[in-house]
C-alpha positions in Angstrom: 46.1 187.6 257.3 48.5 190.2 255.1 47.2 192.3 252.4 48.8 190.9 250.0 47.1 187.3 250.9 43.9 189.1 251.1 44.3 190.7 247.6 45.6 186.6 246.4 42.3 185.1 247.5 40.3 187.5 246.1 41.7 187.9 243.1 41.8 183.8 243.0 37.9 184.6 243.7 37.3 186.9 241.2 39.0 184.8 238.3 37.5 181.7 239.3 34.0 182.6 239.4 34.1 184.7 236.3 34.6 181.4 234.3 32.0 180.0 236.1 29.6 182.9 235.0 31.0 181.9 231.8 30.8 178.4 231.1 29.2 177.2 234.6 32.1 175.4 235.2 35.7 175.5 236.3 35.1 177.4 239.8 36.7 174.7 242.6 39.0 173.4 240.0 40.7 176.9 239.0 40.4 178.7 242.8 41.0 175.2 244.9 44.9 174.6 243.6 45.2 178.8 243.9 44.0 179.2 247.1 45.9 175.8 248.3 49.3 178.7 247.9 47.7 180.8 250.3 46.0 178.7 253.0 45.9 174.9 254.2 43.9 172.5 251.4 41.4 171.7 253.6 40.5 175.3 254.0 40.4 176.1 250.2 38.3 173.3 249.9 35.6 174.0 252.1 35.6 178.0 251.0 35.0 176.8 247.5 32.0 174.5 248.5 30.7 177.4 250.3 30.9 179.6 247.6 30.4 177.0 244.6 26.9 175.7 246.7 26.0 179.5 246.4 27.0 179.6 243.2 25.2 177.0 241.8 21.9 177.2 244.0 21.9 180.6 241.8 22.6 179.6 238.9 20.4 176.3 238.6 17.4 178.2 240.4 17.6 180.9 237.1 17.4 178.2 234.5 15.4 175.3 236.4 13.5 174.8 233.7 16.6 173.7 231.1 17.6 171.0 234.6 17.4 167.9 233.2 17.5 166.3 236.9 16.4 163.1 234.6 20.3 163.2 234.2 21.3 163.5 237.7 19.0 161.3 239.8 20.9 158.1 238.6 24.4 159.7 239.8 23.3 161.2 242.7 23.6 157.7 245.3 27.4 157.1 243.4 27.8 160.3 243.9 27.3 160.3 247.7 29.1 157.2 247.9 32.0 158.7 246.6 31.9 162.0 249.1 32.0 159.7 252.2 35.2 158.1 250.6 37.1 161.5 249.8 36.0 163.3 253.3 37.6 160.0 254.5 41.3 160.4 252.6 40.9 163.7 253.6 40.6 163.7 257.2 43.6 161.3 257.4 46.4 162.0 254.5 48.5 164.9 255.3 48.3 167.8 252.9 51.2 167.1 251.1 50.8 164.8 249.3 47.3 166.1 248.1 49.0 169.0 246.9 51.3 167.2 244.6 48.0 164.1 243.7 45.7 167.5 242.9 48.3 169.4 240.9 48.8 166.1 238.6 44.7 165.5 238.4 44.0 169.4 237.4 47.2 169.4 235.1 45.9 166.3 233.5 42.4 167.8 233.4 43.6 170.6 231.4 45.9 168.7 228.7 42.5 166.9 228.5 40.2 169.5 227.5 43.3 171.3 225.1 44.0 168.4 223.2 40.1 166.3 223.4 37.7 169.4 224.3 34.5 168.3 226.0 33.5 165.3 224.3 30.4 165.4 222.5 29.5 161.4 221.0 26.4 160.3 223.2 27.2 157.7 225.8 25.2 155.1 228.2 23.5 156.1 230.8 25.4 153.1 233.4 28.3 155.5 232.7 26.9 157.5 235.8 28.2 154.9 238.4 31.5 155.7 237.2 31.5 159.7 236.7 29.5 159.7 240.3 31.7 157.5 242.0 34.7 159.5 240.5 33.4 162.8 240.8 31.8 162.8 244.4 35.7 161.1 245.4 37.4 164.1 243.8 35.0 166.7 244.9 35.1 165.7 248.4 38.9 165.0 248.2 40.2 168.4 246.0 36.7 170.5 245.3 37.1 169.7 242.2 34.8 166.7 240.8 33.5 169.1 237.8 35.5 166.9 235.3 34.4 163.5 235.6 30.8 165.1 236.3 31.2 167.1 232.9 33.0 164.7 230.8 29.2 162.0 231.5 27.1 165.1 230.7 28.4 166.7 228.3 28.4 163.4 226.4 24.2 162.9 227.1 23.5 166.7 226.7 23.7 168.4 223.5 21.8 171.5 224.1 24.4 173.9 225.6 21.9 176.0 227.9 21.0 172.0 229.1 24.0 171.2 230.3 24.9 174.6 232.0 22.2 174.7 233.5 21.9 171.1 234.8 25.7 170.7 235.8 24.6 173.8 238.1 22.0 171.6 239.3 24.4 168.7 239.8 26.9 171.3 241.8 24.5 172.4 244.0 23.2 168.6 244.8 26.6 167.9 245.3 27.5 170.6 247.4 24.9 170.4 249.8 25.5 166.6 250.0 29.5 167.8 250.9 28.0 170.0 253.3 26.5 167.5 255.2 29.2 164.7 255.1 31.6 167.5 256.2 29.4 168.7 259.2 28.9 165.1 260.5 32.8 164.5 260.1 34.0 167.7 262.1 35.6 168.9 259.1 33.5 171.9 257.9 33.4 173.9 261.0 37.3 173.5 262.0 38.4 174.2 258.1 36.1 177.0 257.5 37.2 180.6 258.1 33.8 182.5 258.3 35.8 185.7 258.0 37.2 185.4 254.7 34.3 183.4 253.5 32.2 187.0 254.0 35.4 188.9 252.3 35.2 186.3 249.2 31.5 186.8 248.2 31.8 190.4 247.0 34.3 188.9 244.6 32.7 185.9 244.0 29.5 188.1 243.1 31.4 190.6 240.9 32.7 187.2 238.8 29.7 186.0 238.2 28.2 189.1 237.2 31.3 189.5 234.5 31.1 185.9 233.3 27.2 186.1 232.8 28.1 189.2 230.7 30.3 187.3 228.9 28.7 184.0 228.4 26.7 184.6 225.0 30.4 186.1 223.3 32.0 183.1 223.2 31.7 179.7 221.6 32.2 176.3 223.2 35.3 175.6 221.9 36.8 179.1 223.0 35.3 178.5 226.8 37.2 175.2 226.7 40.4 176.4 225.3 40.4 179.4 228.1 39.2 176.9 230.7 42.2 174.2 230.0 45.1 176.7 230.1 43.9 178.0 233.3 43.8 174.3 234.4 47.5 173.9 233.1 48.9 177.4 234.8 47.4 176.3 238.4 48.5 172.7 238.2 51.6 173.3 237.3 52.1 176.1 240.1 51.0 173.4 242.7 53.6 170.8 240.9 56.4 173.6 240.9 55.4 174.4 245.1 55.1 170.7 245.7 58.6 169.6 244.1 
């Protein structure tokens, strides 16, 4: 690996993980289409689960007391159901044609939160078969099942220290269920690069750190006005590569 690919990923690292510090959110779907210009998807994946499980499992440990796993425990099964169906596309569709998919789904993401925000008019709870199902396909698939995982709780949660803290929760379920599907499917171990997963968590630390700094300064609706341009800039980088 160059320098200059080293000093990419990191920097990918560092960016992504400071607005997770901020918002606890936005981590795989910001550093997965970045990372996808540096390395194979299915590597960029799996070094974002790594480092989003971590992450999270730090995160949701700190404020386990605001987790409202009430929330979670009806997604969790459509959830896993929807993992074993991504790990499956991804194992067998070449790369790409993910590319392009995942540069439309985070470009689409992005003109979502811009021109909607985060949604806040309470919703059913049987929505979770749907943002489980969705999210555990697009987590497994792209690393990036944050949005359809937000979009249900951020329409049940109100409190915001609630819903950080239990979509950390929800990432770190999520991630350790990934974890295991991968491992039984061959695809963690041969898509992994244990090298640069040590490099990345210096990076990942020092974003986290800055973002937890940064957390309190901002409002929701500046979070989610930073969060959808950078959704915009790295879909449409993977759109530009792709066509």
């Amino acid at each position: 690996m160059s320098w200059e690919t080293g000093a990419g990923v990191l920097s990918v690292i560092l960016l992504a993980y400071f607005m997770f510090g901020v918002s606890g959110f936005g981590s795989s779907l910001i550093a997965v289409p970045l990372l996808s210009h540096f390395m194979p998807l299915r590597s960029a994946v799996m070094l974002a689960l790594v480092l989003d499980l971590i992450s999270a499992i730090g995160l949701s440990r700190k404020a386990r007391r605001c987790v409202r796993w009430d929330e979670l425990t009806p997604m969790m099964p459509f959830a896993l159901l929807g993992i074993m169906a991504g790990a499956a596309l991804l194992s067998r569709v070449p790369s790409a044609p993910l590319l392009i998919a995942l540069g439309i789904f985070v470009t689409l993401v992005g003109v979502r939160y811009l021109l909607l925000g985060a949604g806040s008019v309470p919703i059913s709870s049987r929505w979770s078969v749907l943002a489980g199902l969705a999210g555990g396909t697009a987590s497994a698939l792209f690393g990036t099942g944050g949005p359809a995982y937000m979009s249900y709780l951020a329409h049940r949660l109100e409190n915001r220290s609630e819903l950080r803290a239990t979509f950390s929760g929800l990432l770190a379920l999520d991630g350790g269920l990934r974890v295991v599907v991968f491992v039984a499917s061959g695809l963690f171990f041969s898509s992994l690069d244990l090298t640069l997963l040590v490099i990345a968590l210096p990076a990942m630390a020092l974003g986290l750190y800055f973002g937890h700094r940064t957390h309190t300064a901002l409002s929701n609706q500046q979070m989610t006005r930073v969060t959808a341009v950078l959704l915009l800039a790295s879909g449409m980088s993977l759109l530009m590569r792709g066509v």
